[in-house]
N, C-alpha and C positions, 0 to 999 in steps of 0.2 A: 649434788646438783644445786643446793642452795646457793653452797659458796664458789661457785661456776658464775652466780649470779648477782655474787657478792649481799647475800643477805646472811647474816649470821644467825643460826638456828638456837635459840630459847627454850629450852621444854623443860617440864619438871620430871621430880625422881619418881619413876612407876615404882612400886614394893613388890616384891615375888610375892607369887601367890603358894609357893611350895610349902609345907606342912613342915613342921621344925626341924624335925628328928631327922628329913632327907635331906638328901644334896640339892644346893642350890644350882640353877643352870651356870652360874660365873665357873663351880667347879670342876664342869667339862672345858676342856682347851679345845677349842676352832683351829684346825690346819688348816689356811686355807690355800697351801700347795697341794695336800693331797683331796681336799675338800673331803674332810673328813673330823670328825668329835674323838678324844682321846677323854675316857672317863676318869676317874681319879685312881682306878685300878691298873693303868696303862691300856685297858682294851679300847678296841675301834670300834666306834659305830659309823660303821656304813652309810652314803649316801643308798635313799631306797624310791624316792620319786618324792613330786611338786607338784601341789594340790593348785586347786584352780583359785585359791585363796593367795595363792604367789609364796607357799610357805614350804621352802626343803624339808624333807625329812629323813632323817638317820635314824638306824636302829640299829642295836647291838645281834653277836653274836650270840644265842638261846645256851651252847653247848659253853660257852664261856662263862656266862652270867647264871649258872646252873650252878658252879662251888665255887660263887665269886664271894668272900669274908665281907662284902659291903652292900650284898644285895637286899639288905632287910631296910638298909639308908638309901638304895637305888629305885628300886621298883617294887609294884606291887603286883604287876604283871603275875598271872599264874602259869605262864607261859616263859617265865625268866628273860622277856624283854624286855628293854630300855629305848624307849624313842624320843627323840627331841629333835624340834621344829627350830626352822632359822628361816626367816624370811631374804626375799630374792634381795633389799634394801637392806638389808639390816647392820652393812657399812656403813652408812650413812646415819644408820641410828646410832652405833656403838661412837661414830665420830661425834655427835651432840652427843652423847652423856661425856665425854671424855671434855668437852669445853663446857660442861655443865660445873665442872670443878674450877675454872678458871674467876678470877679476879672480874674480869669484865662482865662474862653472863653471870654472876653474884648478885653484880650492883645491878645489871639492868633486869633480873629478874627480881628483884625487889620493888621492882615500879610499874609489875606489873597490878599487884592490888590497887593501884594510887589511879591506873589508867585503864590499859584494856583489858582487867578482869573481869569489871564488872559489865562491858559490853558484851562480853561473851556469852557470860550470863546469862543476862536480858533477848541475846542471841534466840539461844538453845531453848529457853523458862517462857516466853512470852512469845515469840515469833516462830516457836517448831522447827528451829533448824538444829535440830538431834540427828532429823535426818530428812531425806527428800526423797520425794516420789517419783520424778523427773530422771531423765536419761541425758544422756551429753551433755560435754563440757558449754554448751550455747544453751540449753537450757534453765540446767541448774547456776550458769554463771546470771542469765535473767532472773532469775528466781533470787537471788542473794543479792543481787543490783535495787528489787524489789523490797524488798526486805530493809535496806538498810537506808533506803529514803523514803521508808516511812518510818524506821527509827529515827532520823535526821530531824524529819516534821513533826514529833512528836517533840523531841527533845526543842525546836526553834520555839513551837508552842507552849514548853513549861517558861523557856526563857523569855518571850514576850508577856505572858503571861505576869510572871513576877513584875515585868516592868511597868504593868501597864496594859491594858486595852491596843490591839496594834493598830495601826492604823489600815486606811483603805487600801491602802498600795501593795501592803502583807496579803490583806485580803483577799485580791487581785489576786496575787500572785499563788497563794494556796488553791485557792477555787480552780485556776487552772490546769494547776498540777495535779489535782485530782479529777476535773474532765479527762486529762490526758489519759491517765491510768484506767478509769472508767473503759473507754475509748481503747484502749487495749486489745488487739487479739488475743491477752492473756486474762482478761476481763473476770474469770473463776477464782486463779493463783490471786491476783492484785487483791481483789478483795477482800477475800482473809486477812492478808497481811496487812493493807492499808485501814481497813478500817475497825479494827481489831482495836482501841484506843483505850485504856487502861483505865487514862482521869476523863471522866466528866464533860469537864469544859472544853475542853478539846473538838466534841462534838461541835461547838458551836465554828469551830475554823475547819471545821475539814467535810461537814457534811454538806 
């Protein structure tokens, strides 16, 4: 969908969370003619249903996986099953990790430390967007519009600041932008997020 929209997808390397000694998920093979997992013993696991989490699930045969020579590296099931989750996306992921290896997302994920790591950051650490409490795409997109022009004011005001005292005209124009917000039918959310103000002096331009 990304590259539909021509944005090239960037993400880092997740690490399995699987325990040493077992198989990692790479070492089941995806059919995805028969949509179906072939384990590393040649058996199937079955398509078994899709949880409301949007995640397929496969589960092996019990009578198979009962004198299977790899089931001690498979499962721990006391029931001799094997299940593994594939999400409804998960084309779309496997296609970014595969340009995760390329030359170009290399270099341009090397710049993300330099630039927008650390707004992410400051995002998620300062601002609560870990997660949202808001429902629909119109309200949690207000909420992040929210969010990010008061990071914006925050950041004009370390930058004025360095320079100098701003003048009346900055003045103006912050004092506005915060009646506006005020003034909000969203006047609860805005608040937290706008006047939430980290340094100090800042109080002096924004209250």
């Amino acid at each position: 969908m990304l590259q539909e929209q021509e944005i090239r997808p960037v993400l880092p390397y997740t690490r399995p969370k699987t325990k040493e000694e077992f198989f990692k998920k790479h070492d089941y093979v995806y059919d995805e003619h028969y949509d179906c997992y072939l384990c590393p013993a040649n058996a199937i696991l079955s398509y078994e249903t899709t949880n409301r989490a949007g995640y397929k699930m496969y589960r092996s045969n019990p009578a198979i996986c009962q004198a299977c020579p790899f089931r001690t590296q498979c499962t721990e099931s006391k029931e001799a099953v094997k299940r593994i989750s594939r999400h409804v996306w998960a084309e779309c992921v496997e296609e970014a990790d595969h340009l995760r290896h390329t030359e170009e997302n290399k270099r341009i994920y090397a710049e993300r430390k330099e630039t927008i790591e650390r707004v992410f950051a400051d995002l998620k650490e300062k601002h609560g967007m870990r997660w949202t409490t808001l429902r629909g795409l119109k309200s949690v997109t207000m909420q992040a519009m929210l969010v990010f022009s008061a990071m914006n004011l925050k950041r004009m005001a370390t930058w004025l600041w360095k320079r100098g005292r701003p003048s009346d005209k900055f003045n103006f124009v912050f004092e506005i932008g915060i009646k506006n917000i005020k003034n909000s039918r969203y006047c609860s959310i805005s608040r937290d997020f706008v006047f939430n103000l980290k340094h100090p002096f800042q109080g002096v331009y924004f209250i």
